[in-house]
C-alpha positions in Angstrom: 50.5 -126.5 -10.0 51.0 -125.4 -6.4 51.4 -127.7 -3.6 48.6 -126.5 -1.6 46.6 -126.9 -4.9 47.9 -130.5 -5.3 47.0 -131.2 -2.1 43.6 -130.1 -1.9 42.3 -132.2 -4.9 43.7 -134.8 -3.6 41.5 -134.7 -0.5 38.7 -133.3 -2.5 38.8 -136.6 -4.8 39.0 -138.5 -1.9 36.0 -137.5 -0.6 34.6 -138.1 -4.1 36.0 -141.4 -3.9 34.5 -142.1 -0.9 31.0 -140.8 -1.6 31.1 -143.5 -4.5 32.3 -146.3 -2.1 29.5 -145.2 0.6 27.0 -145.4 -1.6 27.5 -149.0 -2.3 28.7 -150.2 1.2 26.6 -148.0 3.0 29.4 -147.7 5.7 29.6 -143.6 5.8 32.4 -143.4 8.8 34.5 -145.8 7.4 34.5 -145.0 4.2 35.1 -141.2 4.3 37.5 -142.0 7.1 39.6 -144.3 5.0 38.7 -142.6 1.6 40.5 -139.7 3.2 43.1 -141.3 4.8 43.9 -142.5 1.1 44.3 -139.2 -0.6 46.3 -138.0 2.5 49.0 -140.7 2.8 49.5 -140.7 -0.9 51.3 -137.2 -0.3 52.9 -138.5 2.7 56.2 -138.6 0.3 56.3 -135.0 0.1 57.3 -134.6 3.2 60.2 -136.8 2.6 61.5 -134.4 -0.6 60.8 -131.5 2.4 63.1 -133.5 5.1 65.8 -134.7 2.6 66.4 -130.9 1.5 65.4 -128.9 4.6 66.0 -131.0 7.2 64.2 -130.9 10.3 63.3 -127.3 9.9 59.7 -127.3 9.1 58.5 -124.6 7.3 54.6 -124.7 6.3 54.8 -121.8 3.9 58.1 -123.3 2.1 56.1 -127.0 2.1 52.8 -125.8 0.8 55.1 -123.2 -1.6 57.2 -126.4 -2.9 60.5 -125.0 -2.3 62.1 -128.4 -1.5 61.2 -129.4 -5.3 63.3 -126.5 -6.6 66.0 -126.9 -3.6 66.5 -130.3 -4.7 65.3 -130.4 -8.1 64.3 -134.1 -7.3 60.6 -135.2 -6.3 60.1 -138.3 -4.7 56.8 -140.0 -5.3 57.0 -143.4 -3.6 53.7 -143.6 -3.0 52.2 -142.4 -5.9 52.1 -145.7 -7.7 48.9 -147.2 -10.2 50.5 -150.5 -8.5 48.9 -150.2 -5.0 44.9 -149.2 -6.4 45.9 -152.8 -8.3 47.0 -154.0 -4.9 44.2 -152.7 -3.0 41.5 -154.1 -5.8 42.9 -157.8 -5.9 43.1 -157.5 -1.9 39.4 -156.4 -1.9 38.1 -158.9 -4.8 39.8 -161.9 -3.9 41.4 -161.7 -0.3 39.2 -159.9 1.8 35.3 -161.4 2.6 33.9 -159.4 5.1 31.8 -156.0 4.2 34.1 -154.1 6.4 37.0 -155.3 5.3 36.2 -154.6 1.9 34.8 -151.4 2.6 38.0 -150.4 3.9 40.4 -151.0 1.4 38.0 -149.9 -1.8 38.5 -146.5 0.0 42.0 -146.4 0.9 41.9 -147.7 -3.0 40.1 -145.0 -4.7 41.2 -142.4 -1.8 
């Protein structure tokens, strides 16, 4: 699968995610906000694997291409772990009180 590709349903099930969480917080702003912000930082590690075998020369067309993964031959997912949605759902079951707050991390949870 492409990058680009990976990337997209990532944002697309995000904004799934988020529909789902609206729905039952009724909080549309913050929960698309944060729902996307979810899907997005998750891929945030990609641009590590970019930096660590390009450098600083940014290429769009070789990130969205993947060439760092064959470059390197290494992908690092760092923040691709199951163990933060656990994270994120004991923070928002137990922890956090507040609509808002709650709101806020079932996004960034399901995001």
């Amino acid at each position: 699968m492409s990058l680009f590709l990976h990337l997209t349903l990532h944002v697309l099930s995000g904004l799934l995610a988020g529909y789902f969480v609206w729905k039952y917080y009724k909080k549309p702003t913050l929960t698309f906000g944060f729902s996307f912000l979810g899907a997005v930082l998750i891929d945030l590690d990609h641009f590590i694997d970019y930096f660590l075998a390009f450098g600083f020369n940014f290429k769009l067309d070789y990130f969205t291409h993947g060439y760092q993964f064959l470059k390197s031959d290494k992908i690092y997912v760092l923040f691709h772990g199951w163990e933060y949605v656990i994270i994120f759902l004991i923070l928002g079951l137990f922890i956090f009180k507040s609509k808002t707050a709650k709101t806020v991390i079932f996004a960034l949870a399901f995001g």
